[in-house]
ROSEDO-603500 format. One record per residue: residue number from 1; residue in three letters; chain; x, y, z negated of N, C-alpha, C, O, CB in turn. Coordinates in nm, 3 decimals. Glycine has a CB too. Layout:
<rs>
i, aa, ch, n.x, n.y, n.z, ca.x, ca.y, ca.z, c.x, c.y, c.z, o.x, o.y, o.z, cb.x, cb.y, cb.z
NUM, ALA, A, X, Y, Z, X, Y, Z, X, Y, Z, X, Y, Z, X, Y, Z $
...
</rs>
This chain:
<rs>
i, aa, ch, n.x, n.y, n.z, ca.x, ca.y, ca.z, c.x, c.y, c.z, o.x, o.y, o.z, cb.x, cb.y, cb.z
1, UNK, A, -16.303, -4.763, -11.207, -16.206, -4.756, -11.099, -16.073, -4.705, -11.155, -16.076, -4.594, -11.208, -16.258, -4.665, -10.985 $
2, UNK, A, -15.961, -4.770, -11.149, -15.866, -4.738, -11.182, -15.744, -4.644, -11.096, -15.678, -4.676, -10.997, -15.845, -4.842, -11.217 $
3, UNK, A, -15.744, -4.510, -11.181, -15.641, -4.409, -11.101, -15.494, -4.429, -11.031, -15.393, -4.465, -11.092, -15.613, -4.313, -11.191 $
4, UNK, A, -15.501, -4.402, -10.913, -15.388, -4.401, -10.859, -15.287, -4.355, -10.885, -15.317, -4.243, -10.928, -15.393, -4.376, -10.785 $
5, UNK, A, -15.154, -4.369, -10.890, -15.082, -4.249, -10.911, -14.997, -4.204, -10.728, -14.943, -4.280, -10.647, -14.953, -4.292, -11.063 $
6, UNK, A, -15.018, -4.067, -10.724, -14.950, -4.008, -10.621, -14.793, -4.046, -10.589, -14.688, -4.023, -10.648, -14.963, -3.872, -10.650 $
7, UNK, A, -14.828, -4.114, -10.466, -14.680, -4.139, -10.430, -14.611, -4.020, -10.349, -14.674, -3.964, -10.260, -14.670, -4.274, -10.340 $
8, UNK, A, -14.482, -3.983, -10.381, -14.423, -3.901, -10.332, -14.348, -3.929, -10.224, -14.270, -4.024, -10.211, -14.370, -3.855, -10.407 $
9, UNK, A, -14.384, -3.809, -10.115, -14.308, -3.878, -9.957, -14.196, -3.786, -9.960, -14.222, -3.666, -9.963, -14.408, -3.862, -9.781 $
10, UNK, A, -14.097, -3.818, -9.961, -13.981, -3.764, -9.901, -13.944, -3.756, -9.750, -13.955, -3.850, -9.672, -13.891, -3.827, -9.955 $
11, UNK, A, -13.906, -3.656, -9.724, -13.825, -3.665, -9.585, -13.725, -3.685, -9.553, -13.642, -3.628, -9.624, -13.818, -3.594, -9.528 $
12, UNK, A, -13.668, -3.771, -9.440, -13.544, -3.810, -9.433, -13.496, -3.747, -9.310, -13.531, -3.748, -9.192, -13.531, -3.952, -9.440 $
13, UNK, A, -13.373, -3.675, -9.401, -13.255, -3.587, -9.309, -13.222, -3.632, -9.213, -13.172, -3.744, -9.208, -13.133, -3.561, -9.356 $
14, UNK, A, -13.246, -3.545, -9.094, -13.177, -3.638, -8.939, -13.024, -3.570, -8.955, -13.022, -3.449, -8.976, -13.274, -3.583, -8.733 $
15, UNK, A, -12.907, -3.636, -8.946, -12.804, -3.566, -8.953, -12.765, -3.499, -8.826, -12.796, -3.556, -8.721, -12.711, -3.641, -9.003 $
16, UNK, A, -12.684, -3.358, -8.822, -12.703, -3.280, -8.784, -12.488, -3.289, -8.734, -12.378, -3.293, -8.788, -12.805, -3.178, -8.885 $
17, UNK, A, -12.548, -3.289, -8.609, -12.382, -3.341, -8.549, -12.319, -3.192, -8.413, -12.384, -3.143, -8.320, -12.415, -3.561, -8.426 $
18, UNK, A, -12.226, -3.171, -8.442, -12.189, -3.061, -8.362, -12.059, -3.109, -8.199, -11.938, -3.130, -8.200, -12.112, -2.948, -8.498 $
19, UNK, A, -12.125, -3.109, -8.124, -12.058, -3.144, -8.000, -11.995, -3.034, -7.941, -12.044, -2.922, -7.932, -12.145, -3.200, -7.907 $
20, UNK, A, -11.831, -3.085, -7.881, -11.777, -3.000, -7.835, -11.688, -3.141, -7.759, -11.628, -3.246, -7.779, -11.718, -2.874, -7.939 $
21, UNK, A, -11.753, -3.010, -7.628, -11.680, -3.111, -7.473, -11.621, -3.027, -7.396, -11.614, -2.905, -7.415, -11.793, -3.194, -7.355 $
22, UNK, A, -11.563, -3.105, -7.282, -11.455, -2.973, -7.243, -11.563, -2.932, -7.075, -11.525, -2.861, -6.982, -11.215, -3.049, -7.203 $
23, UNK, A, -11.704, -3.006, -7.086, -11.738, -2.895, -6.997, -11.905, -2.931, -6.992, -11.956, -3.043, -6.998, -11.645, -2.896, -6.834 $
24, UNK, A, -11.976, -2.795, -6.978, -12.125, -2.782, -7.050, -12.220, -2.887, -6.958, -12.331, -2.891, -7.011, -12.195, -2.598, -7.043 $
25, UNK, A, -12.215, -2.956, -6.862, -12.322, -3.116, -6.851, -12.257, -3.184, -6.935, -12.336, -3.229, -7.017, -12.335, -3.218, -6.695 $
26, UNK, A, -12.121, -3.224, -6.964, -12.081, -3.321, -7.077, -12.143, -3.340, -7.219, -12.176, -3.435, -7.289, -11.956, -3.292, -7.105 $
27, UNK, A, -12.144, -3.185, -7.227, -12.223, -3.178, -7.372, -12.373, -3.162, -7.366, -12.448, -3.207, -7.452, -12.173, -3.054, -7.461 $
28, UNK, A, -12.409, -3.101, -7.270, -12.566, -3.096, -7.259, -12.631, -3.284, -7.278, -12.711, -3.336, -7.357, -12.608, -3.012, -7.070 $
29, UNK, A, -12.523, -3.358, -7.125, -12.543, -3.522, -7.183, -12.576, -3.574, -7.312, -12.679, -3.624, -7.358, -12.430, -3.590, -7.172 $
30, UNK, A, -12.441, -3.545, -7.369, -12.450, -3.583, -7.514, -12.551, -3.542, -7.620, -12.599, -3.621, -7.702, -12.343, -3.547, -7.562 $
31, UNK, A, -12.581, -3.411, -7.614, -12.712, -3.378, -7.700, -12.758, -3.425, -7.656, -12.811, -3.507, -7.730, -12.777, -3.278, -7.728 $
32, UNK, A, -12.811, -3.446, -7.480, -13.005, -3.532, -7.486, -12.965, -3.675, -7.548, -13.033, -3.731, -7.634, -13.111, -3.575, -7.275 $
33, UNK, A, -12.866, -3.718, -7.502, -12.836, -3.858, -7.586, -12.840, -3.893, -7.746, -12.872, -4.004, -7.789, -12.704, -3.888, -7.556 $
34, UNK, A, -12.806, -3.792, -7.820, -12.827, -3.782, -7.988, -12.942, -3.761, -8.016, -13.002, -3.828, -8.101, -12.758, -3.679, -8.065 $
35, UNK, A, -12.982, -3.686, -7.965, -13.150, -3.597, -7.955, -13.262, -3.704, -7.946, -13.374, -3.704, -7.998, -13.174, -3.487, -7.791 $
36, UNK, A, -13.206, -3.790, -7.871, -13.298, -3.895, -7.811, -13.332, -4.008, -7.961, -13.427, -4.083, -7.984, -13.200, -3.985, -7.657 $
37, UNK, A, -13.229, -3.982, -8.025, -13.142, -4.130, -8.128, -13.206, -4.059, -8.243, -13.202, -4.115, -8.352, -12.917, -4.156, -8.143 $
38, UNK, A, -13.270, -3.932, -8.232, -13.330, -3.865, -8.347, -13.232, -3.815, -8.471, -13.234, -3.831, -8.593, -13.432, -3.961, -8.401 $
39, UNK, A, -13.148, -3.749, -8.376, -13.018, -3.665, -8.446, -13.035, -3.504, -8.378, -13.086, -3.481, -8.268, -12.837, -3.749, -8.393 $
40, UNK, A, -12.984, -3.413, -8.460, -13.028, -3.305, -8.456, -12.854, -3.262, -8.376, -12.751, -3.319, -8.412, -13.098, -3.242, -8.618 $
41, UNK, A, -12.856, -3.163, -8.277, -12.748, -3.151, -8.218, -12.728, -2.987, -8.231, -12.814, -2.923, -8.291, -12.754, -3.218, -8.074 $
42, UNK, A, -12.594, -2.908, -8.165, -12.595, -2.791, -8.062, -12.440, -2.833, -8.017, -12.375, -2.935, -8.035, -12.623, -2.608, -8.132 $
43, UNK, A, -12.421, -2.751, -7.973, -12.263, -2.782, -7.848, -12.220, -2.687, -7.780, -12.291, -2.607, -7.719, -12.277, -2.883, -7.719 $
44, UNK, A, -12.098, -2.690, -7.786, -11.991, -2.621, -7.797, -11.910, -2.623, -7.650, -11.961, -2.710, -7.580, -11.915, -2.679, -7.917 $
45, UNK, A, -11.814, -2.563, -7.588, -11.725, -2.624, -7.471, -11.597, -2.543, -7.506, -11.505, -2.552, -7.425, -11.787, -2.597, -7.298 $
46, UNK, A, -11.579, -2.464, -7.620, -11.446, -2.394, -7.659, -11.445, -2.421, -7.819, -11.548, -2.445, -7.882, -11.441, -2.216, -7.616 $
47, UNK, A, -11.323, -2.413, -7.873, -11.286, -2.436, -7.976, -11.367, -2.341, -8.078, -11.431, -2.362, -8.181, -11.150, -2.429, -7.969 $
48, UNK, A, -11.333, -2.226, -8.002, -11.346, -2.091, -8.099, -11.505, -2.077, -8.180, -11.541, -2.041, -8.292, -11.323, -1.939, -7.987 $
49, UNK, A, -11.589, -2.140, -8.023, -11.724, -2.126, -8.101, -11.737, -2.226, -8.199, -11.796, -2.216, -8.307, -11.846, -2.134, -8.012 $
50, UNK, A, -11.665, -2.348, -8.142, -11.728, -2.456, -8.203, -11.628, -2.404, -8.380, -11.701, -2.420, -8.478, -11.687, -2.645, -8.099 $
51, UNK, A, -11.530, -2.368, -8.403, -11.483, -2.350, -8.535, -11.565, -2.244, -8.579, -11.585, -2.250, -8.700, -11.336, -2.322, -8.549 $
52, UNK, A, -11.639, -2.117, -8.503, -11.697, -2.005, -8.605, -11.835, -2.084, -8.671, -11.880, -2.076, -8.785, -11.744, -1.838, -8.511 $
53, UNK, A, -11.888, -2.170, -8.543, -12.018, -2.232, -8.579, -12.003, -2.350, -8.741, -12.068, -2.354, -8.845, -12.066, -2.328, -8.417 $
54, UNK, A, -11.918, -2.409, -8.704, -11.885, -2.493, -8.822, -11.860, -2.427, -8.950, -11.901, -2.472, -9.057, -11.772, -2.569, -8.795 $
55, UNK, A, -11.800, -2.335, -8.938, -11.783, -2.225, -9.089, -11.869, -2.124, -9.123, -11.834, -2.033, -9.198, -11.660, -2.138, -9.091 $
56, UNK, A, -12.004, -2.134, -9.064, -12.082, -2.072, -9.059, -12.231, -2.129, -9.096, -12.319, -2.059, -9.146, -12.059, -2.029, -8.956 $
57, UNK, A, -12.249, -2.299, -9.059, -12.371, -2.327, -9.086, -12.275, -2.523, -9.156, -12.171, -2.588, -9.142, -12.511, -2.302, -8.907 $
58, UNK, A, -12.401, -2.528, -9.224, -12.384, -2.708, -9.260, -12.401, -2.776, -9.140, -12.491, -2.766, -9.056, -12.504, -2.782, -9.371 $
59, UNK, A, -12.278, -2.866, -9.144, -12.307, -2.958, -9.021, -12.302, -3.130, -9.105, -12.274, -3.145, -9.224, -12.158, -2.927, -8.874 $
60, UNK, A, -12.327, -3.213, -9.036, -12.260, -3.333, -9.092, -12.159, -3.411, -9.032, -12.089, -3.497, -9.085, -12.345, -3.416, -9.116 $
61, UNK, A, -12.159, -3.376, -8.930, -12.056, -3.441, -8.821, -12.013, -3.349, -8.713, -12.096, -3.267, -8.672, -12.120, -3.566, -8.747 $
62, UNK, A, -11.902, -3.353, -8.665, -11.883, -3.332, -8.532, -11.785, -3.419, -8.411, -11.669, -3.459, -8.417, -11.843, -3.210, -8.544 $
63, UNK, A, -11.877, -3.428, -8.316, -11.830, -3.541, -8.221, -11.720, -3.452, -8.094, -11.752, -3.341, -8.052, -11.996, -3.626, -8.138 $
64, UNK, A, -11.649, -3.492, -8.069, -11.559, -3.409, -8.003, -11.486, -3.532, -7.905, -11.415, -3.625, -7.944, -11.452, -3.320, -8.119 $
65, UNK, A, -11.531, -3.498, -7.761, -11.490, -3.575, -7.595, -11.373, -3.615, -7.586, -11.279, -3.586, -7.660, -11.494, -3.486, -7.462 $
66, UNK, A, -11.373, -3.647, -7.545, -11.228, -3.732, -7.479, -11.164, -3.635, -7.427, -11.043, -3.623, -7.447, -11.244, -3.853, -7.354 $
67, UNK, A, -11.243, -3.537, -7.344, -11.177, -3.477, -7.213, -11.118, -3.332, -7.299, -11.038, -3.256, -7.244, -11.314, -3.444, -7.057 $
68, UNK, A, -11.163, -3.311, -7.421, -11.088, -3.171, -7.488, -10.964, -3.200, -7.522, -10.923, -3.298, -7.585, -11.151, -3.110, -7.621 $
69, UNK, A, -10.880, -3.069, -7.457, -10.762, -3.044, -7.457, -10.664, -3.110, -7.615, -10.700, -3.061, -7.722, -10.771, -2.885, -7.431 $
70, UNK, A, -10.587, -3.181, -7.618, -10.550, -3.260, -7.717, -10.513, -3.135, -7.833, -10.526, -3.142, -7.955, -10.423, -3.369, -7.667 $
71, UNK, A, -10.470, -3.036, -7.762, -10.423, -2.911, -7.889, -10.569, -2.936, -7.963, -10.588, -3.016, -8.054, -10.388, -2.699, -7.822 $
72, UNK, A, -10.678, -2.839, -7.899, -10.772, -2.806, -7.979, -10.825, -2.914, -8.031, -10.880, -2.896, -8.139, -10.858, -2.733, -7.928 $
73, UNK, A, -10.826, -3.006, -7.995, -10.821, -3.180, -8.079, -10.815, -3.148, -8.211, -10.901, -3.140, -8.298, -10.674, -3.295, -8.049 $
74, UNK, A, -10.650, -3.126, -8.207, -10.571, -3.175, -8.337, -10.638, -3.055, -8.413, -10.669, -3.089, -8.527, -10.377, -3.181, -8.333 $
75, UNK, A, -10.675, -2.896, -8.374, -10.696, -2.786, -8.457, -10.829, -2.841, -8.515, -10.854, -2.832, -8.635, -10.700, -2.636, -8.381 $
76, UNK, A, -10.899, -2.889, -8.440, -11.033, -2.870, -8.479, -11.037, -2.987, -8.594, -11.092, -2.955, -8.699, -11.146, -2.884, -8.348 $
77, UNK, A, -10.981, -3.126, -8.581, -10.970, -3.185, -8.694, -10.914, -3.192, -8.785, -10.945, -3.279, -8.866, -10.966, -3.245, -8.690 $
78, UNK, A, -10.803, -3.099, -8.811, -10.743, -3.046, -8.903, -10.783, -2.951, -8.994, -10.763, -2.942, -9.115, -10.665, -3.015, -8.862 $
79, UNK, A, -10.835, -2.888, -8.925, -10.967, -2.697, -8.985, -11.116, -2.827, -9.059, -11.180, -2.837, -9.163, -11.090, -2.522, -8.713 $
80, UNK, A, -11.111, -2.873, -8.978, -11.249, -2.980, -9.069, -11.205, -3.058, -9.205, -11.262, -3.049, -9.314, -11.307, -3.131, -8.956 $
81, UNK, A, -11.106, -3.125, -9.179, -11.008, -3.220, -9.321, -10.986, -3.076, -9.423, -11.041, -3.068, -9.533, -10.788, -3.312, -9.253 $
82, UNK, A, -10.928, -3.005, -9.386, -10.881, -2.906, -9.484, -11.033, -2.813, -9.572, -11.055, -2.778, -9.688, -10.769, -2.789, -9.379 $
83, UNK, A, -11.096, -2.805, -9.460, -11.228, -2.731, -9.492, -11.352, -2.761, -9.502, -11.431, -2.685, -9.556, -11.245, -2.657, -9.429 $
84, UNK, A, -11.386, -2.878, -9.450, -11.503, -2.974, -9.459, -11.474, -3.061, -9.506, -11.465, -2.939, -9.517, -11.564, -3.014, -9.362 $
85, UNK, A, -11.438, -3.173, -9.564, -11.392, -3.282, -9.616, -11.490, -3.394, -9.568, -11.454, -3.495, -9.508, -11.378, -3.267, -9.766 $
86, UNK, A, -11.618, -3.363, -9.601, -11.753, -3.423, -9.598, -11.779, -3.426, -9.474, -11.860, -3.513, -9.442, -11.858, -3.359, -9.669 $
87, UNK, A, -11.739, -3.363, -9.393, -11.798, -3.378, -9.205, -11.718, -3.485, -9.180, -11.605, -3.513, -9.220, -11.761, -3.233, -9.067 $
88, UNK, A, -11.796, -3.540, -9.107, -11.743, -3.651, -8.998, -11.701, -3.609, -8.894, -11.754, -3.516, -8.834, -11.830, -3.743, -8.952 $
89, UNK, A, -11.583, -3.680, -8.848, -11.515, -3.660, -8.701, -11.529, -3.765, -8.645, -11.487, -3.871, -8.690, -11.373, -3.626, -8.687 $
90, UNK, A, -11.606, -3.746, -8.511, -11.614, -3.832, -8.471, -11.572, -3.837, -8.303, -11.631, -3.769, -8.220, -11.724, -3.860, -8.518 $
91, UNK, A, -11.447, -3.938, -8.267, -11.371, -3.908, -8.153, -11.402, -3.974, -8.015, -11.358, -4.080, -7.970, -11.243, -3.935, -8.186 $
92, UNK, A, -11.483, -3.889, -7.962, -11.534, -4.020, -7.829, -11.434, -4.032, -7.718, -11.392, -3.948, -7.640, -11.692, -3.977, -7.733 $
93, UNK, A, -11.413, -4.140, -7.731, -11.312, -4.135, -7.547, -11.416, -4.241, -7.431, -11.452, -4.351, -7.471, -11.082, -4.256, -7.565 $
94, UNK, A, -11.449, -4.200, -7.314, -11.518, -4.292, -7.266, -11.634, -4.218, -7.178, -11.641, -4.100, -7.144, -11.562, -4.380, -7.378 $
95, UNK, A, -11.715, -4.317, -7.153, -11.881, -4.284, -7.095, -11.951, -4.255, -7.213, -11.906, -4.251, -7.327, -11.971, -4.418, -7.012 $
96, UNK, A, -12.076, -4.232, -7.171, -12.168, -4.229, -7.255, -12.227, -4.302, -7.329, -12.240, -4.282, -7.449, -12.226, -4.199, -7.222 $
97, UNK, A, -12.273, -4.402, -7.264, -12.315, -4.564, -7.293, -12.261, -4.575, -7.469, -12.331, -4.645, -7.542, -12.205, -4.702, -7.161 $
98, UNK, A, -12.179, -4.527, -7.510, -12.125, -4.537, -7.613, -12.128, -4.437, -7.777, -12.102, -4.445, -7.897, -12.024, -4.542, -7.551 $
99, UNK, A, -12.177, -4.353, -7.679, -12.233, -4.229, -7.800, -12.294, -4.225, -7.910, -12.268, -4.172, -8.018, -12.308, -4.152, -7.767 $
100, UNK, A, -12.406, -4.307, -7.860, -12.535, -4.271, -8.008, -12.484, -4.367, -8.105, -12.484, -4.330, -8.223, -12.740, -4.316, -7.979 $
101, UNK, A, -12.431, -4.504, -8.072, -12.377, -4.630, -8.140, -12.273, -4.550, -8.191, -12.313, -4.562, -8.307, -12.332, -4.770, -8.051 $
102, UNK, A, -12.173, -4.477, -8.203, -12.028, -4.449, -8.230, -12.072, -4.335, -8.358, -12.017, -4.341, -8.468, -11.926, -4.381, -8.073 $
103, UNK, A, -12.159, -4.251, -8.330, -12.183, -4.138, -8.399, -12.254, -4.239, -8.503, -12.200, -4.260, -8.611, -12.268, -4.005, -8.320 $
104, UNK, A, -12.396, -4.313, -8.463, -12.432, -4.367, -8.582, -12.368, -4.439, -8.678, -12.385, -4.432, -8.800, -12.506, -4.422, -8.562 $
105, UNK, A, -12.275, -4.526, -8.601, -12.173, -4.610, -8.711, -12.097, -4.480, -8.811, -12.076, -4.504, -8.930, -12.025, -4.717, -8.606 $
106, UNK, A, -12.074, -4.400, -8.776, -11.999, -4.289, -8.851, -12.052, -4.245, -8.964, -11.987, -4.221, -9.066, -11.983, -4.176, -8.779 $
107, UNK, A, -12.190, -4.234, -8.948, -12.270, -4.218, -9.071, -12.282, -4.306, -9.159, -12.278, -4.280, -9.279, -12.380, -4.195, -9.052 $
108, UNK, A, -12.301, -4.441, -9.103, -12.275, -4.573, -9.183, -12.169, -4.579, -9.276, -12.174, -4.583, -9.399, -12.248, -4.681, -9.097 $
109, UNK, A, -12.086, -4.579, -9.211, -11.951, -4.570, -9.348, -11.939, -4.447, -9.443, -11.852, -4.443, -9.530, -11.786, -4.565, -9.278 $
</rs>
């Protein structure tokens, strides 16, 4: 009988995306919606957390609403370019219907 050799299983990283909406069903939505797509979420509804959280743990993305205030927009993707390079921004304007497709293409490229 001839020996097998052990195949090695790897696990594959669910990427890990940080939501910040400008109000907590918006984002609660959106996590069950990522969550669902087998993406790992938490969420945010102010800038402040969502920047201590980001400089604080690995993220791979963060998806950020339509409905947040255009200032903290521009801060939050600016503090990411300068300091994350590697995170994705990812800018939803819209319904939902559109989420899990928008975030996943993001990873794609």
């Amino acid at each position: 009988m001839e020996e097998s050799t052990p195949v090695e299983i790897t696990e594959v990283k669910k990427p890990f995306v940080v939501v910040l909406g400008k109000h907590e069903y918006i984002v609660e939505n959106a996590e069950r919606l990522l969550k669902a797509a087998s993406l790992d979420t938490v969420g945010f509804v102010t800038l402040e957390e969502t920047m201590t959280y980001l400089r604080a743990n690995t993220v791979d993305g963060t998806l950020i609403g339509g409905g947040v205030d255009p200032h903290d927009r521009l801060a939050l993707v600016k503090m990411i370019k300068e300091e994350f390079p590697a995170v994705k921004v990812i800018e939803h304007f819209g319904g939902p219907a559109t989420i899990v497709s928008e975030v996943q293409q993001a990873f794609q490229s």
